[in-house]
C-alpha positions in Angstrom: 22.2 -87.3 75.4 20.7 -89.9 73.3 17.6 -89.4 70.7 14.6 -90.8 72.2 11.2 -90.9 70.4 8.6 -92.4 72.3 6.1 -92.9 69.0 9.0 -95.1 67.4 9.3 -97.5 70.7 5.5 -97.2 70.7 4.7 -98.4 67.1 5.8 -102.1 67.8 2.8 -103.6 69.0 1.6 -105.8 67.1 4.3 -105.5 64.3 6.0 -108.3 62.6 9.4 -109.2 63.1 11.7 -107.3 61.0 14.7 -109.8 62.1 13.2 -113.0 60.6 16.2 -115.5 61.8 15.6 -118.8 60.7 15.3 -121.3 63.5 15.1 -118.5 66.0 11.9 -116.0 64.5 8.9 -117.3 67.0 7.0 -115.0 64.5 4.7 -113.7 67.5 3.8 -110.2 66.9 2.7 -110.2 70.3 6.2 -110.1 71.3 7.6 -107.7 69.2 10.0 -104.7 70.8 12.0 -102.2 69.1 15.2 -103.6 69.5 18.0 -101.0 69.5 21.2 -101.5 67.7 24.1 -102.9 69.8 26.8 -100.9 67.7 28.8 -97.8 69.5 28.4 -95.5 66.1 24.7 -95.6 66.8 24.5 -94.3 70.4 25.3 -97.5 72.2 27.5 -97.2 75.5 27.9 -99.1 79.0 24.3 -98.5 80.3 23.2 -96.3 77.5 20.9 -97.8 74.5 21.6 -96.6 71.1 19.3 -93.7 69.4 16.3 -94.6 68.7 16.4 -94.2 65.4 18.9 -97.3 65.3 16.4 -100.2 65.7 14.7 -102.2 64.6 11.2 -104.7 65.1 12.1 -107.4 66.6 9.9 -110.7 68.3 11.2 -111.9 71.9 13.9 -115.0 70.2 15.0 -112.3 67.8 15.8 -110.1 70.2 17.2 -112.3 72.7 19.2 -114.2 69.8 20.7 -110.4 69.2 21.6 -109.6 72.4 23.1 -113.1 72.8 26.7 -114.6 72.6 26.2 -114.9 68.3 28.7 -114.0 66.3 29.2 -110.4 65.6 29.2 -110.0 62.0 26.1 -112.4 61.8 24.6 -110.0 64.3 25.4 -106.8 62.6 24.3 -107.9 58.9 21.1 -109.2 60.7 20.3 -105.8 62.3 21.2 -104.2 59.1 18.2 -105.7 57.0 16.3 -105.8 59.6 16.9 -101.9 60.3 16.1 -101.1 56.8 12.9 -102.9 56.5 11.9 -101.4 59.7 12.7 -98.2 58.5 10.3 -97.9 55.2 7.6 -98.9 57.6 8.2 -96.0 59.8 8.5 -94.3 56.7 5.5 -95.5 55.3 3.2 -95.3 58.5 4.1 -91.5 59.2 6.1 -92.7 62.6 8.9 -91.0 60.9 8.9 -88.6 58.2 
């Protein structure tokens, strides 16, 4: 069974996009989502989204550029940054500690 933490899927509204792709970003907090990681080692099955812990904030083109037909390794190293940015803020805001 997969971690789920309600207070991390929570704490995206009104955050800014972690993702940041140029040409994609809409830069609308208003549509920001925690968007889980897409990678098997992180939880992620047929059906299943990946821990919690593995995602990232994310506006609506972000997220949809993600879970899109882009090429992998540009989607993982994009996730990556934008996992670790995410992180220090849940960090930092006491989402996670």
């Amino acid at each position: 069974m997969n971690y789920i933490n309600k207070r991390i899927r929570e704490s995206a509204n009104g955050r800014e996009c972690q993702f940041n792709i140029p040409g994609v970003c809409n830069h609308d907090s208003a549509t920001v989502v925690w968007v889980h990681s897409d990678q098997l080692r992180h939880g992620k099955g047929t059906g299943i989204k990946a821990h919690d812990v593995f995602g990232a904030y994310g506006c609506s083109a972000c997220h949809a550029w993600y879970s899109g037909p882009a090429d992998r390794e540009d989607k993982r190293d994009a996730f990556q940054l934008a996992f670790e940015r995410s992180l220090v803020i849940l960090v930092k805001g006491g989402v996670l500690k």
